[in-house]
C-alpha positions as CSV (number, residue, x, y, z in Angstrom):
1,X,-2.0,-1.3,-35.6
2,X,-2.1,0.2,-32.7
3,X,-4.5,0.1,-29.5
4,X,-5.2,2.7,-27.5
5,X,-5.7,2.9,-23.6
6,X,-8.0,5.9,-21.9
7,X,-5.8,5.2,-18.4
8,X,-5.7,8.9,-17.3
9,X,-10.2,8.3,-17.8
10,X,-10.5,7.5,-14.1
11,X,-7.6,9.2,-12.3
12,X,-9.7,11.4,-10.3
13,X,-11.8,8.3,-8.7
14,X,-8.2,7.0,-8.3
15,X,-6.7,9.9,-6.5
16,X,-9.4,10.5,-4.2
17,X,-9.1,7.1,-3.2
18,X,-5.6,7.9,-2.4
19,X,-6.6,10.4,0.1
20,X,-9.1,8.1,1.7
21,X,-6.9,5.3,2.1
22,X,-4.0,7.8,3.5
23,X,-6.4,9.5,5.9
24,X,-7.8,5.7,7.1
25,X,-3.8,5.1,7.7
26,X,-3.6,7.9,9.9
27,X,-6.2,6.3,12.1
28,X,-3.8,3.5,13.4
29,X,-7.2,2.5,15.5
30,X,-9.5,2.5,12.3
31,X,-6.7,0.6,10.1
32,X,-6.5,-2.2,12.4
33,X,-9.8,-2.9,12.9
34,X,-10.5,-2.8,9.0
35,X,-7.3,-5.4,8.6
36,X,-9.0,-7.7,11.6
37,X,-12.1,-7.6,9.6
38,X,-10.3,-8.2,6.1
39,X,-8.7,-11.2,7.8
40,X,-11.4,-12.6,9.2
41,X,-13.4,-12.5,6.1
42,X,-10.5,-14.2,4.1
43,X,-11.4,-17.4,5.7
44,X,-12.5,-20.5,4.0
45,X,-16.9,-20.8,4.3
46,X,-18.3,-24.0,5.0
C-alpha cells in the first residue's frame, strides 16, 4: 500500500514566501525590528 503526498500542491505559496522573506532580509532595519517584536511576544502572559 502505498500513500501518496501532493507536496509540490503549494510550492508557489512557498516560493513567493521565499522572496518575501529574502527581500525583508535585505532590510537589516525591517528585520530587526520584526525579531524585537518576535521576541517580545515569546514571553510568558500573566
Amino acid at each position: 500500500m502505498t500513500t501518496s503526498f501532493f507536496i509540490l500542491k503549494d510550492f508557489i505559496s512557498y516560493a513567493d514566501t521565499q522572496v518575501r522573506v529574502g527581500k525583508t532580509f535585505e532590510n537589516r532595519a525591517k528585520w530587526l525590528e520584526m525579531c524585537i517584536i518576535n521576541i517580545a511576544h515569546s514571553g510568558k502572559i500573566r
